[in-house]
N, C-alpha and C positions, 0 to 999 in steps of 0.2 A: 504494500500500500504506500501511496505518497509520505511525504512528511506531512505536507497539509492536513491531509484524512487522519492521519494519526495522532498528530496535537489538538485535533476538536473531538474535546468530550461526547458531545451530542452526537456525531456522525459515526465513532466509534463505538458508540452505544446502542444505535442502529444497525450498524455492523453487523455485530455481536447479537444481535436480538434476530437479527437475517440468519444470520449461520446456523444457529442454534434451530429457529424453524426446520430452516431445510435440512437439516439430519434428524429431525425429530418426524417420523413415521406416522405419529397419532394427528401430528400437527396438519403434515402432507394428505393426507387424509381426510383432516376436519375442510380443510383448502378446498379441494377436491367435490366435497359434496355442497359447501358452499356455495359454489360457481354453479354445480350441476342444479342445486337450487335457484340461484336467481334463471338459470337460462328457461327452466321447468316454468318460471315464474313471468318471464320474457315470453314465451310459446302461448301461455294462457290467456295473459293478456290478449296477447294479438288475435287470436282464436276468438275472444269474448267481442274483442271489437269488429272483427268481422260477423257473428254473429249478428252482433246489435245494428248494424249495416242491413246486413240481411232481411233481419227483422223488420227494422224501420223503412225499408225500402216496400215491403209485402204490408204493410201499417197502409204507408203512404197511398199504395197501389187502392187496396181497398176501400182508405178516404175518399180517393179519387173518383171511386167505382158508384160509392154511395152518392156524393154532390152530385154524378149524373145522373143517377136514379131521379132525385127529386130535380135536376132542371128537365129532363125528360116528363116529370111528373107535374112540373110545373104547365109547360107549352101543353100538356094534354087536358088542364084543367082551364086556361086562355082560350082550348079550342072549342070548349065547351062538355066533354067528359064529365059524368057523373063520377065524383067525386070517390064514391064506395067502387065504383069500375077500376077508378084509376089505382087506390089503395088496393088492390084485389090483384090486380096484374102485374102491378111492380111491386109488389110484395112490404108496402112501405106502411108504419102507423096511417091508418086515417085522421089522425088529430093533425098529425106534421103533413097531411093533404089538405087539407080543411086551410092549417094559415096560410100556405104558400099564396103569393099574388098572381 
């Protein structure tokens, strides 16, 4: 080691606390499943946020799927549609046919 590294206490201490790790087996070890944990923990995450994508996109889909129901349900009720027809075919509450304008 330099002269440097060797007259700072604190870096030789670090050193020391290094070496000592790495010949200690239990240590290399506890190391080892640490990492394998956070990566376990990295893979989950990412997995849950794709999920939640997933999800929120099939959400979204089906929000989408509903607003048409009722602007469909809507123009059918402008055209003049009985009201209980219209609830009956698009499968929608008759209360939420009833306010539509």
């Amino acid at each position: 080691m330099s002269q440097m590294v060797e007259n700072n206490p604190a870096v030789m201490a670090a050193y020391e606390e290094y070496r000592r790790f790495t010949l200690d087996a239990s240590m290399q070890d506890l190391a080892f499943r640490r990492r394998r944990f956070l990566e376990d923990q990295r893979i989950y995450t990412q997995f849950a946020r794709e999920e939640g994508l997933a999800l929120g996109k099939a959400e979204g889909k089906a929000e989408g799927q509903t607003e048409k129901m009722f602007e469909i349900a809507q123009n059918m009720k402008q055209r003049g549609y009985d009201v209980a027809t219209i609830a009956d075919l698009m499968g929608l509450p008759l209360a939420e046919i009833e306010r539509l304008n």
